[in-house]
C-alpha positions in Angstrom: 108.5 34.5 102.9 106.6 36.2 100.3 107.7 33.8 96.6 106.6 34.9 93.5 103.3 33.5 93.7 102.4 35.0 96.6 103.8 38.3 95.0 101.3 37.9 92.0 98.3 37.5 94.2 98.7 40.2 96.5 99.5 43.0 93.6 95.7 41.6 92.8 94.6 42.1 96.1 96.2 45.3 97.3 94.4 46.1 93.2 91.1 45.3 93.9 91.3 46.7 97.9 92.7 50.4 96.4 89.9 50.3 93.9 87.2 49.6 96.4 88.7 52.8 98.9 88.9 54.9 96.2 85.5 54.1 95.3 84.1 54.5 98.5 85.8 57.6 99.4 84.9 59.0 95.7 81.2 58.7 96.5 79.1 61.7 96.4 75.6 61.0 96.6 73.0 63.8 97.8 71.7 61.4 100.2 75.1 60.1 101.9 77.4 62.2 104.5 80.4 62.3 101.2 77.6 64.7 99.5 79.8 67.4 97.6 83.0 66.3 99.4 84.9 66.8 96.1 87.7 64.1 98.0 91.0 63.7 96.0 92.4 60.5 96.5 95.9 59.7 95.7 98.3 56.9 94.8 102.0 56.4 94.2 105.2 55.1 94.3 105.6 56.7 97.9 107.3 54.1 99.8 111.0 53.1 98.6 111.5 49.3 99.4 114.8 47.1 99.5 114.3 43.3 99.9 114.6 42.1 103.2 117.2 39.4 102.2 118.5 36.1 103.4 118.9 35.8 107.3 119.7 32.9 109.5 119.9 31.2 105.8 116.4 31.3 105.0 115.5 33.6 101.8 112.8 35.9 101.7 112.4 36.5 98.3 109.8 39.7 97.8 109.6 40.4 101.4 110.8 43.8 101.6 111.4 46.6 104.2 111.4 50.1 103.7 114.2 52.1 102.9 113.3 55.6 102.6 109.6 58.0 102.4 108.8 60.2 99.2 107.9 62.5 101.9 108.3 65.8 99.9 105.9 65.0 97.1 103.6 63.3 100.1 103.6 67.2 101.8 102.7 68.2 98.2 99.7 66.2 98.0 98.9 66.8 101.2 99.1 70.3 101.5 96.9 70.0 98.4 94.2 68.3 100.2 94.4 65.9 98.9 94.0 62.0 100.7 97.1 59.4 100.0 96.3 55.8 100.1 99.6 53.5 101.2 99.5 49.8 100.5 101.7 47.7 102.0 103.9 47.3 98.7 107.0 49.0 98.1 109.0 49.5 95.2 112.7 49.6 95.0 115.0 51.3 92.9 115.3 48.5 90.4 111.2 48.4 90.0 110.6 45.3 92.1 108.3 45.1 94.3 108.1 43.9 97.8 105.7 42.5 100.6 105.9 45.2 103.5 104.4 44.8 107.0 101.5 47.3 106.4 102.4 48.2 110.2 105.6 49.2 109.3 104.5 51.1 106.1 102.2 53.1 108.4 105.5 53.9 111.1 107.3 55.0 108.4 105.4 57.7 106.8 103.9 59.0 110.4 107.9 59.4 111.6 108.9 60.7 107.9 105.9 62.9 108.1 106.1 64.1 111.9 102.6 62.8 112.3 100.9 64.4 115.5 99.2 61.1 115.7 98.8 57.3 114.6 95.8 55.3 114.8 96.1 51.3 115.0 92.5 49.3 114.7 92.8 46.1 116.6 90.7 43.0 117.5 91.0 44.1 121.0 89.7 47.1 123.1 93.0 48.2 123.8 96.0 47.2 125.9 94.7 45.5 129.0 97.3 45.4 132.5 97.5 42.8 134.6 94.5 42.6 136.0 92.4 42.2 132.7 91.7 46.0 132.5 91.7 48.8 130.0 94.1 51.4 130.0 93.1 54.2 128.5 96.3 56.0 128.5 100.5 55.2 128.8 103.3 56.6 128.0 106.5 55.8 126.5 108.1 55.0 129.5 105.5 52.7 130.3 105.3 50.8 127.4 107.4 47.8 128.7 105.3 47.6 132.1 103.0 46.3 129.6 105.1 44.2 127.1 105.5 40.8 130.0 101.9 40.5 130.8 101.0 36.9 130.1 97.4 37.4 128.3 98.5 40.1 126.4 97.0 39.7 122.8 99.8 39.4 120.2 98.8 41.9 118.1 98.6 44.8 120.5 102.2 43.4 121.5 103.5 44.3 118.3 101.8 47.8 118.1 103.4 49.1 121.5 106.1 47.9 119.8 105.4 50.2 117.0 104.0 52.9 119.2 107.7 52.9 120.4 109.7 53.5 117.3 107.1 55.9 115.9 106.9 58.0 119.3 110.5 58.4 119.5 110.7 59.0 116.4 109.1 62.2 117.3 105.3 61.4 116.7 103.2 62.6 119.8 100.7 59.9 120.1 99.3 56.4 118.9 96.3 55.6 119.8 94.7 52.2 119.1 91.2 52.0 118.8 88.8 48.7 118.0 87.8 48.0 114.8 84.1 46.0 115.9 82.9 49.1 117.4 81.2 51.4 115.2 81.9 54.8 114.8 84.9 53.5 116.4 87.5 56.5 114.4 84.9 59.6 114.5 84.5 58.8 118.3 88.4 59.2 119.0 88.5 61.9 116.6 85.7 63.8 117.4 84.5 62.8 120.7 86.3 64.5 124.5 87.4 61.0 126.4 87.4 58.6 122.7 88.0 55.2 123.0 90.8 52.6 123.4 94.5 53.3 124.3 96.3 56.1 123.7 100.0 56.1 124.2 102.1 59.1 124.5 105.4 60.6 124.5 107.2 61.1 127.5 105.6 64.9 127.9 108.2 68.0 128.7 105.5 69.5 130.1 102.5 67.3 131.7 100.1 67.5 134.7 100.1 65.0 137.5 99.4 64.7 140.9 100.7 66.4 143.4 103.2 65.5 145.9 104.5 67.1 148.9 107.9 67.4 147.5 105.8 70.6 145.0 104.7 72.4 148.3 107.3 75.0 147.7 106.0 75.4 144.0 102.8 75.7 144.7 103.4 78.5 147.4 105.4 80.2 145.0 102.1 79.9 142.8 99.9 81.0 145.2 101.2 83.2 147.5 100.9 86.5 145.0 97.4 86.1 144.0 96.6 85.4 147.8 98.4 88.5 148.2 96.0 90.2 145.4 93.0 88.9 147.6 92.0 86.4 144.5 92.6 83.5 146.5 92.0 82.2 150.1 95.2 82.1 152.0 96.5 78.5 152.5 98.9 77.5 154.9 102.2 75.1 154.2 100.0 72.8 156.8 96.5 72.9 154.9 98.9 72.1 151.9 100.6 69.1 153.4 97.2 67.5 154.5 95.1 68.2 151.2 98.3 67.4 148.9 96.3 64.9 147.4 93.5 67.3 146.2 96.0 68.7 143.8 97.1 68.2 140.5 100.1 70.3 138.8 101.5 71.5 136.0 105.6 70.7 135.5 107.7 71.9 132.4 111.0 70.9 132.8 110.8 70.1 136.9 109.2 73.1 137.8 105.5 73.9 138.9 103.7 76.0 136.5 100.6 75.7 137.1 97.9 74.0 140.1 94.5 73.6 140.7 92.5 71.0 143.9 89.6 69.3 143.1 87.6 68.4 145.9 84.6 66.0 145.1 81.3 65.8 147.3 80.3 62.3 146.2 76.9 62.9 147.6 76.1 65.3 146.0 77.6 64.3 142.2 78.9 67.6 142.5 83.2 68.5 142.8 84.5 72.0 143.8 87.6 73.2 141.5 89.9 75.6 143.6 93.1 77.7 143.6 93.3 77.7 140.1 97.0 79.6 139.9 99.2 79.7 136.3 102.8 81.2 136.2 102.8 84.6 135.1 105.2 83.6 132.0 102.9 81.2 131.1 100.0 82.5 131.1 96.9 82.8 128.2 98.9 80.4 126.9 95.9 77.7 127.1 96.7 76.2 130.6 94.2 77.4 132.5 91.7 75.6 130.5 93.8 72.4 130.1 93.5 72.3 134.3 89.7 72.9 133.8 89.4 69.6 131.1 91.4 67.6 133.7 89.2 68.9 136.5 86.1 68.0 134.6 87.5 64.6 133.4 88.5 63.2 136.8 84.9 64.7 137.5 83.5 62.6 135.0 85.4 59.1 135.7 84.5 59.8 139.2 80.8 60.0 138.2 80.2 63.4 138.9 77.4 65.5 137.3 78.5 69.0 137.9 81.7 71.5 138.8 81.7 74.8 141.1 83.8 77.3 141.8 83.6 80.7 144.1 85.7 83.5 142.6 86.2 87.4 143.5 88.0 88.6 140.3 87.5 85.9 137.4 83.8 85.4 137.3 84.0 86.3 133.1 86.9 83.3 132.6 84.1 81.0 134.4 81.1 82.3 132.4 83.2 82.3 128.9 83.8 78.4 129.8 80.5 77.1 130.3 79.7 78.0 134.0 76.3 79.6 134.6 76.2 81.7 138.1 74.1 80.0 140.9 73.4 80.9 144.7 74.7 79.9 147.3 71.8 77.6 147.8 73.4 75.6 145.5 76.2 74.5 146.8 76.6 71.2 148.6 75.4 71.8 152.4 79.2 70.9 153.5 80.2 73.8 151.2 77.2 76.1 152.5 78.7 76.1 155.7 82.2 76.9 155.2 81.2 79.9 152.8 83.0 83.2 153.4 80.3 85.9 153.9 83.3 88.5 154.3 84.8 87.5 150.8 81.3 87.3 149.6 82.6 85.3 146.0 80.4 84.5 143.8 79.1 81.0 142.9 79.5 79.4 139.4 78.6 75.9 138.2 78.5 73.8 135.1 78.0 70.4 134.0 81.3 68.3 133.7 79.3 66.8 129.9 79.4 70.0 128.3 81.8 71.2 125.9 
């Protein structure tokens, strides 16, 4: 219940908490990282509010909800450049304002905007299962796997929650991030793996591991550039028992794309192979999203480097990061299985680079 009171101190401290943002993001000192940033930083009458009303008999005076985005003169600003500051105040129609969750300010505009992404800071390091672990990644489906778990903290309870309306709404991802940890934004924005949770949309089009149900797929895949002599012929039996080296590419329930990673633990080293993309989808990015999944299972599996042996692609490797090596340098395992008819030629990188 937000009374009048209440509504007079907050207008002083949402005040004094804009000023203080503004000032900060105003700074431009020759010394600091803002130096010559030039940052326009604006305010407004953005969010439309209506009171929340009296339910179950109880009255909640200036708690208010939002009724509708200004989100026309928000693209304005924002295709200006120009940075909008929300506060969790709305004003109505009449010119009252109201006490808005500042969560559900921030749904709002990222749906009413069609946000690619929304980022929550929380107390904790993300949302935990049941076992006490991070999990760095979910999807809308799987939100209420996650919603019954006993020592769930509260607050991440309520931003899946979120996460849920503002993903169906259309937004592609929420991530939430911790707020102790510094650097905490610039390291999910700027950094490969980031930090916290990130939950996604159900995707149209996502890659996964492979099951033997994709068999026929991945033949289909396969079998022409097999044909072409770029890759080593598999058999529907080699396929079945190294299913579980592959991970695929669906759109839609069909196979688009495959690649096996095969690790040699012993060596910190991983072997990408049969790298395959449907012609009608091809240079189309793919390719390299199966070579940033290849090098990020690498990675969580503590890998230090990835090769591959190609006949026909050896510039795709070298323009991503792979540097030719000898066969010398392969894992002994791998030594002794190479091809001295097909003769391909070795590449390796480090699974850290970018």
């Amino acid at each position: 219940i937000t009374t009048a009171a209440i509504m007079a101190a907050l207008r002083e401290a949402v005040g004094g908490a804009r000023l203080e943002v503004e000032a900060i993001l105003s700074e431009g000192r020759l010394d600091s990282p803002m130096a010559h940033a030039g940052l326009e930083v604006i305010g407004g009458n953005f969010i439309i509010a209506r009171p929340l009303g009296i339910l179950d008999g109880v009255d909640y005076q200036y708690t208010g909800a939002v009724r509708r985005v200004a989100v026309e003169t928000m693209r304005r600003h924002l295709d200006a450049d120009e940075v909008i500051l929300l506060s969790p105040v709305g004003v109505s129609p009449t010119g009252t304002l109201f006490n808005i969750r500042a969560e559900d300010v921030a749904v709002a505009a990222a749906s009413a905007l069609g946000a690619a992404k929304l980022i929550f800071y929380t107390d904790a390091p993300g949302v935990v299962d049941a076992a006490g672990q991070l999990t760095r990644q979910i999807t809308l489906s799987e939100i209420d796997g996650f919603l019954d778990i006993p020592q769930a903290d509260p607050a991440v309870l309520e931003h899946l929650h979120s996460a849920r309306r503002v993903c169906s709404a259309g937004v592609d991802r929420v991530h939430l991030i911790p707020r102790r940890v510094d650097g905490a934004l610039l390291r999910e924005l700027f950094t490969r793996d980031g930090l916290g949770t990130m939950i996604s949309r159900d995707p149209f089009e996502h890659l996964r591991g492979a099951r033997l149900e994709d068999i026929p797929g991945i033949l289909a895949l396969i079998r022409p550039m097999e044909a072409a002599g770029i890759l080593v012929r598999r058999s529907r039996e080699r396929l079945e028992q190294e299913i579980d080296r592959f991970i695929v590419m669906e759109r839609d329930g069909k196979i688009i794309a495959c690649v096996a990673l095969y690790p040699y633990p012993e060596f910190s080293m991983a072997e990408m192979a049969c790298l395959a993309v449907d012609d009608a989808y091809r240079r189309q990015g793919r390719g390299e999203a199966l070579l940033e999944y290849c090098l990020l299972q690498a990675r969580q599996q503590g890998l230090r480097r990835l090769f591959v042996l190609s006949t026909q692609s050896s510039h795709w490797f070298l323009e991503r990061a792979f540097q030719r090596a000898d066969i010398s340098d392969l894992p002994m395992p791998r030594q002794a299985l190479y091809n001295l008819q097909r003769r391909s030629a070795v590449f390796i990188r480090s699974v850290d680079e970018t």
